[in-house]
N, C-alpha and C positions, 0 to 999 in steps of 0.2 A: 266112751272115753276110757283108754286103758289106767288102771291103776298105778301108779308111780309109789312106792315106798321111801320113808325117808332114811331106812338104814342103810348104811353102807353094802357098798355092790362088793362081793371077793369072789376071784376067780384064781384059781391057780394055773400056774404056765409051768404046761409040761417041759422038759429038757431042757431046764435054767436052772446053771448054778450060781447059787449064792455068792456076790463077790467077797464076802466076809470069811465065810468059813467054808466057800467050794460044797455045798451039802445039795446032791440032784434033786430037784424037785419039791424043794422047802419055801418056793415063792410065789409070795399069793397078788396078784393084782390089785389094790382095793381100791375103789370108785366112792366117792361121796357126794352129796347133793345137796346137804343143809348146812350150813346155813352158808355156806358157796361153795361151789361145785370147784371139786378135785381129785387128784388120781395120785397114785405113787404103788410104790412096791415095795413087800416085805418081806421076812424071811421067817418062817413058822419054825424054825430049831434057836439061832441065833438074836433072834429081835432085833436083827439089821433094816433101817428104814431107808429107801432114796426115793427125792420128789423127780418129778417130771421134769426137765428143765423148761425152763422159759423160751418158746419157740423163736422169737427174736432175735435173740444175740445169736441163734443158730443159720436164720435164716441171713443175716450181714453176713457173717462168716464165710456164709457157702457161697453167696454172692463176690465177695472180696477174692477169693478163693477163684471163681469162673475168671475175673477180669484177667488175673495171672495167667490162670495156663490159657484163656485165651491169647494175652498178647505175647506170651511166652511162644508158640506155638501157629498163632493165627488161623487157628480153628478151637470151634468148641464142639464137646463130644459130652452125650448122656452118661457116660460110664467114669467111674473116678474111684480112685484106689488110691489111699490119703494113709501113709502110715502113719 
């Protein structure tokens, strides 16, 4: 059985800038697991925090979204470019 620790997981992601203060590479991924499991991202200069959103209201949206430019168009297509 692999070992699982309960501290937090951080990885930093290369070639992300900070939405706060635009600073390359000051964003660290962090993972946690106790006492329930989450994810967000932070900013190592600014202590800018943002959560994960809620995969949900993402997934209606894109749905809501297909019905349109399906019946807008009367085909649907994998590719979508949503400004």
């Amino acid at each position: 059985m692999r070992y699982q620790s309960s501290r937090p997981k951080r990885q930093f992601l290369a070639g992300v800038k900070c939405p706060k203060c635009e600073t390359m590479d000051a964003i660290v991924q962090v993972r946690i697991f106790e006492p329930e499991a989450d994810e967000y991202i932070e900013c190592t200069q600014c202590q800018y925090i943002e959560r994960r959103p809620d995969p949900e209201p993402i997934i209606e949206k894109n749905a809501q979204l297909d019905l349109v430019q399906s019946s807008a168009t009367g085909t649907s297509g994998a590719v979508k470019f949503i400004p």
